[in-house]
C-alpha positions, 0 to 999 in steps of 0.5 A, a space after each residue: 542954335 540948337 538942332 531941330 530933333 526929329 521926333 517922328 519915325 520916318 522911312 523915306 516919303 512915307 513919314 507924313 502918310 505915316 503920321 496921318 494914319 496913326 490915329 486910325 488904329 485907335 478907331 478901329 479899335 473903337 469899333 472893334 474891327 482890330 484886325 482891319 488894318 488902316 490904309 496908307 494915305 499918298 503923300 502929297 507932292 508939297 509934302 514931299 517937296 517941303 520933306 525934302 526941304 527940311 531933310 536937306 536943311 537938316 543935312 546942311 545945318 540950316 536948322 531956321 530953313 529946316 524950323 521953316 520947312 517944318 512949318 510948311 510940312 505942319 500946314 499941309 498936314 494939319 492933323 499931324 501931331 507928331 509935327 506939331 510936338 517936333 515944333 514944340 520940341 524944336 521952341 523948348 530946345 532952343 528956349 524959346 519958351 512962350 513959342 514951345 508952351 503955345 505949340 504945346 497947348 494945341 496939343 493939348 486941345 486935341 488930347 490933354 493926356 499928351 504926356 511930352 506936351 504937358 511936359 513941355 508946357 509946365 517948364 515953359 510955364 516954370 521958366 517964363 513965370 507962370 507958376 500956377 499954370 505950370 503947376 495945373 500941368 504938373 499936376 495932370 502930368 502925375 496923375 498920367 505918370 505917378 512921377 516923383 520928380 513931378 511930385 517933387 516940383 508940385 511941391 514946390 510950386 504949391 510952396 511958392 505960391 503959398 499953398 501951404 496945405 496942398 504942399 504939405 499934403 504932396 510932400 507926405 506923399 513924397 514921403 512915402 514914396 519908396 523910391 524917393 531914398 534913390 533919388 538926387 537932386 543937386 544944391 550948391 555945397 558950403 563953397 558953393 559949388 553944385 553937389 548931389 544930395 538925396 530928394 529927401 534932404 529937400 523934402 524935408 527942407 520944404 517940409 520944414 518950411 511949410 510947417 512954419 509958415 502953416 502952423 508957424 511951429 518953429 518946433 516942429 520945423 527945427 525937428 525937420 532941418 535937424 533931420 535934413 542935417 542928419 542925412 547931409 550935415 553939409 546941406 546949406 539951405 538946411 542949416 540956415 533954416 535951422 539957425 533961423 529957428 534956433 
């Protein structure tokens, strides 16, 4: 059993008024008064009883008493988001995925720009199979992050699920990426043990992939695994494609 994470600041007892008040900056600014400055809310007696619960439970590593106590502190301040993601937080942890996604997607309701919660509910979608649902969060995901590593999953979630056109598309983008050179992923080697390869191998793996079952132009695709080869000549998954083609 993993340890539940705290996600949001605290100073004492002032961690729930603290929460509470974080969106109100935003409406001051709203309404254009920055320099007002949001008054701290008291914290409520339950809140400071199920605070205790949970920071004591944390101490004595009692981490279902301090998930409980969490929930307790979640009903009295429903409004807290930061709460809300730590519940999240504490489900993907200790996969417990379907619980991490559906906290995830409360989140989302109020603000589906919530970067962690998308983060969050596309690998829960991932894991529990759920491809084209972790694929919609990937994708929100990059247009708030411009991420190559959540570029890099769209493309093969859209290979999955036989999106071939949009896979291609997101892999020329991957492409182009200057910063996709620096970047590692890891493969089980010719012994099967797991080593680092460059993203681009696997690019153009994909690439290749994808070119055969778009077009079915086994040229073009053993053009793509000889380049693959060409970087990492030890790439597995590369060389068995390129002698699928040959």
């Amino acid at each position: 059993m993993k340890r539940i994470v705290i996600i949001f600041l605290i100073s004492g007892l002032s961690m729930a008024a603290g929460a509470q008040t974080q969106k109100q900056p935003a409406k001051a600014e709203s309404a254009k008064t920055p320099t007002t400055q949001p008054a701290k809310q008291a914290v409520s007696p339950l809140t400071e009883h199920f605070y205790k619960k949970y920071i004591t439970a944390l101490q004595w590593s009692d981490y279902e008493v301090a998930k409980d106590a969490l929930y307790d502190l979640i009903i009295e301040n429903p409004a807290n988001d930061s709460l809300i993601f730590s519940l999240a937080f504490y489900y993907y942890e200790n996969e417990k995925f379907a619980s991490a996604v559906l906290v995830s997607q409360q989140l989302l309701a109020r603000n589906p720009k919530n970067i962690p919660a998308l983060e969050i509910s596309a690998v829960g979608y991932e894991v529990m199979g759920v491809p084209d649902r972790s694929l919609q969060n990937y994708e929100s995901l990059y247009l708030l992050t411009n991420n190559v590593n959540t570029l890099y999953k769209m493309s093969f979630l859209q290979y999955d699920l036989k999106r071939f056109t949009e896979c291609l598309a997101t892999i020329d983008i991957l492409l182009a990426k200057p910063e996709l050179d620096a970047l590692k992923v890891t493969f089980n080697d010719v012994e099967n043990k797991p080593k680092e390869y460059p993203m681009k191998v696997s690019v153009l793996n994909l690439k290749g992939l994808a070119v055969q079952e778009q077009f079915g132009d086994k040229a073009a695709a053993k053009k793509l695994f000889e380049e693959a080869l060409a970087i990492a000549p030890d790439f597995v998954m590369a060389k068995q494609n390129l002698a699928k083609v040959k």
